[in-house]
N, C-alpha and C positions, 0 to 999 in steps of 0.2 A: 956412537952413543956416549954418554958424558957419563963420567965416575960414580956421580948424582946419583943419574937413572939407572945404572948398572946394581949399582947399591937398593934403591928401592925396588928392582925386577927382583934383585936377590932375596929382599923380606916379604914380598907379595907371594914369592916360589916357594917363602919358607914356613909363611904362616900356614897355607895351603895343604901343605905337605904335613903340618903339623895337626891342623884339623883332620884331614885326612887318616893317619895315624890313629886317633883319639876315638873315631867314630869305629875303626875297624874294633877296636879297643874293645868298645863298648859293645858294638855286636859279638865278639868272643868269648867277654862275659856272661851277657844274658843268655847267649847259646849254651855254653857251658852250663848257667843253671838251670835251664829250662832240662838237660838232659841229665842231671842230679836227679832233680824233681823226681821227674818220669820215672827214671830207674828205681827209684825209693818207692814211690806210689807203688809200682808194681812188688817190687823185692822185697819190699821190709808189712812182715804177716803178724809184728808184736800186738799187742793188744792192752790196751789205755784203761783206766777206771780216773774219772774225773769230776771234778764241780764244775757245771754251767749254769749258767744267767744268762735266758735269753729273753728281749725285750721286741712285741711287736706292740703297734698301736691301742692293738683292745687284748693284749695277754703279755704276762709278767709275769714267769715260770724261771725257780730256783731248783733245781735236780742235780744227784746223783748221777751218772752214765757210767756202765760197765759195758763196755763194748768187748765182741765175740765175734768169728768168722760166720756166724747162724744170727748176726744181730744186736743188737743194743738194749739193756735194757736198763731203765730209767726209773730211777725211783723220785716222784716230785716230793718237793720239802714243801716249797710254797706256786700256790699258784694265785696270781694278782694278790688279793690283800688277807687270801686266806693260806694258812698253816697248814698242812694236812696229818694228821694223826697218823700213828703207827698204822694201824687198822687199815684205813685208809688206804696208806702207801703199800701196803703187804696186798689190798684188793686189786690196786692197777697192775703190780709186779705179775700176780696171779693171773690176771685176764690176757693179759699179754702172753705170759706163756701157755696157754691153752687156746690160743686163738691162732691157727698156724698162718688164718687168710692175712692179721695181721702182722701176722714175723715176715710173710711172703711180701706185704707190700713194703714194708719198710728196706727190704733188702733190694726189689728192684729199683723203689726210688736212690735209695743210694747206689747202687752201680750204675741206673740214668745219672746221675749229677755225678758221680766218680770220671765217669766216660766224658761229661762235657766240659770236666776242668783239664783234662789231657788232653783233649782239642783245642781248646783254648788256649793251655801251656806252647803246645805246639805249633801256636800263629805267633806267640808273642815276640820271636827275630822276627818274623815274617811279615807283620803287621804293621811294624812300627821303625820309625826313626828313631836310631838310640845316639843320645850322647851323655857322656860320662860327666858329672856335676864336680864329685869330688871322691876323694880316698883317704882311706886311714888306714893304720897296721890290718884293722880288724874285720874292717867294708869297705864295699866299693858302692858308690850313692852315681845313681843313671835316671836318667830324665826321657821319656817316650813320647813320641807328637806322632799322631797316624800318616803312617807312608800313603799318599798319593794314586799311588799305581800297584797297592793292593786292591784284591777285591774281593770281596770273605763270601764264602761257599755255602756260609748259611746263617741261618738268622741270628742265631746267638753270636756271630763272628762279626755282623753288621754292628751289633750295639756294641762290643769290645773295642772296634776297628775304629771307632768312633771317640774315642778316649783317650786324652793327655794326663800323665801324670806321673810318677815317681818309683823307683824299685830300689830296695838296700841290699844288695847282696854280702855274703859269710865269705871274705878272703879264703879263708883254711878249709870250710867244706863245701864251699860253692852251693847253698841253699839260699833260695830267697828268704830273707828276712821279713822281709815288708814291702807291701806296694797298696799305692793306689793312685783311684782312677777317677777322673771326671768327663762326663762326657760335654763334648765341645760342639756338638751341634745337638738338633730334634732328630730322634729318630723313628720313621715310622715302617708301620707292613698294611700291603694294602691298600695306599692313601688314608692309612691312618684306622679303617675300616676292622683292621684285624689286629690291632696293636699300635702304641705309640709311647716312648719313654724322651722326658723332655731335655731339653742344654740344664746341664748343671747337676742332673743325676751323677751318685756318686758311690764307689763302695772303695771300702780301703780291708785288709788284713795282715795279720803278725803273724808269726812261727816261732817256736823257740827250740833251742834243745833241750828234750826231757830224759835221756839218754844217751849212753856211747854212741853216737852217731844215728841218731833217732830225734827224729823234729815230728813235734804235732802242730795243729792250729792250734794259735791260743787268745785270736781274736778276730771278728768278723763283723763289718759295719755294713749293712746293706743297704741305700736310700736310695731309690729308683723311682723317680716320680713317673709316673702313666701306667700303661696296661701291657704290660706284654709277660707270657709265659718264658720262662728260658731256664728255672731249675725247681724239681717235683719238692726237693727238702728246704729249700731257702726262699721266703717270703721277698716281695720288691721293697720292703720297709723293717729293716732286724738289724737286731744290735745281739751279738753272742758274746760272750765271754768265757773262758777256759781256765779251770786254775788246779791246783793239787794234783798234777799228774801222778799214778802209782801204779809202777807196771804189773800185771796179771800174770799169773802161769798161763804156760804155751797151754795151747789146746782146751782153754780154758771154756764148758757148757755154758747153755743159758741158764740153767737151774744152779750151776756154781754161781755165777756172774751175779743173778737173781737172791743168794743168800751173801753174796760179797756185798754189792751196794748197800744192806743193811747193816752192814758193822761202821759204816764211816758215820759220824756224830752229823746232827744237822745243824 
């Protein structure tokens, strides 16, 4: 074999080698934060009092949230183009905590959609092809295109599985920062009969740190064009927003929580 060709076997072996390298990279990272995640979701029991804005098609709700291990409670400031009075907001505060059927519901819909972001956390090595885009001191920036010869176990892992798009990962605490997601093909159940979310559906979200090693959501974009159910608290068309994190005492009641949201200004 000639010098040449010895030389271009050896940058064909090296680039190879080199991709190679970079993919494993990538899947060590996302592994790694997928098992941050998890571990926090589970392990970390703090409790948040915050400002949200959350936008759906026909409602435009600006509230207070003091969240509690018994529940959330929400004082609305504004709902679409109305203001709501003191009175008012002391009326929802109060109904809520006297109505256990609804403390009840609002805790199982959140531990349904708690439980199906850890399943979903838990496809995302598995699901997808990673490779790594870029890095800085601070992040590492991965790029996901759906593996092939996955084959998602269930319906809400069909519409994930189905999705190209972007993740930021935190060098120093291995949290995902940011991802999202678009879906690249139609996806249907059924033949369509029982559900169908179209190419192009999209949801992205942020994290930050609000504490010594404490991250919340602090942003959630959800556009999911068709019909398919897959979370009890999150609409297929919602826009959230999260700001003024301020941590609560441990152990903190719904009747504390319920006299806390009213001291933050509107």
């Amino acid at each position: 074999m000639s010098q040449g060709r010895v030389r271009v076997w050896w940058a064909l072996l090296l680039s190879l080698c080199v991709a190679s390298a970079r993919a494993q990279s990538a899947q060590a990272v996302i592994q790694l934060a997928v098992n941050t995640e998890r571990a926090a979701n589970q392990n970390d029991h703090s409790n948040w009092a915050y400002l949200e804005e959350i936008r759906k098609p026909k409602e435009h709700v600006v509230q207070w949230v003091a969240a509690t291990q018994a529940g959330n409670v929400e004082r609305v400031i504004r709902r679409n183009d109305e203001r709501l009075t003191a009175p008012q907001q002391q009326e929802m505060i109060q109904k809520f905590l006297h109505d256990g059927k609804m403390q009840r519901k609002q805790i199982t819909e959140n531990d349904h959609d708690n439980k199906q972001v850890d399943d979903l956390l838990k496809l995302l090595p598995q699901a997808f092809r990673w490779t790594q885009t870029d890095a800085n001191p601070t992040d590492t920036f991965l790029h996901f295109e759906p593996d092939p010869n996955f084959h998602p176990p269930t319906r809400e892992a069909r519409v994930f599985s189905a999705m190209a798009g972007d993740v930021t990962v935190d060098n120093q605490q291995h949290r995902i920062r940011s991802m999202s997601g678009r879906l690249i093909e139609e996806v249907t159940f059924g033949g369509g009969l029982l559900g169908k979310l179209k190419k192009g559906s999209s949801f992205s979200l942020e994290q930050a740190q609000v504490g010594e090693s404490l991250w919340q959501l602090t942003s959630l974009h959800v556009h999911l064009d068709g019909n398919a159910l897959l979370f009890k608290s999150i609409s297929l068309d919602q826009d959230d927003e999260r700001s003024k994190f301020s941590a609560e005492a441990a152990g903190i009641t719904l009747n504390q929580a319920a006299s806390l949201v009213m001291t933050f200004a509107d």
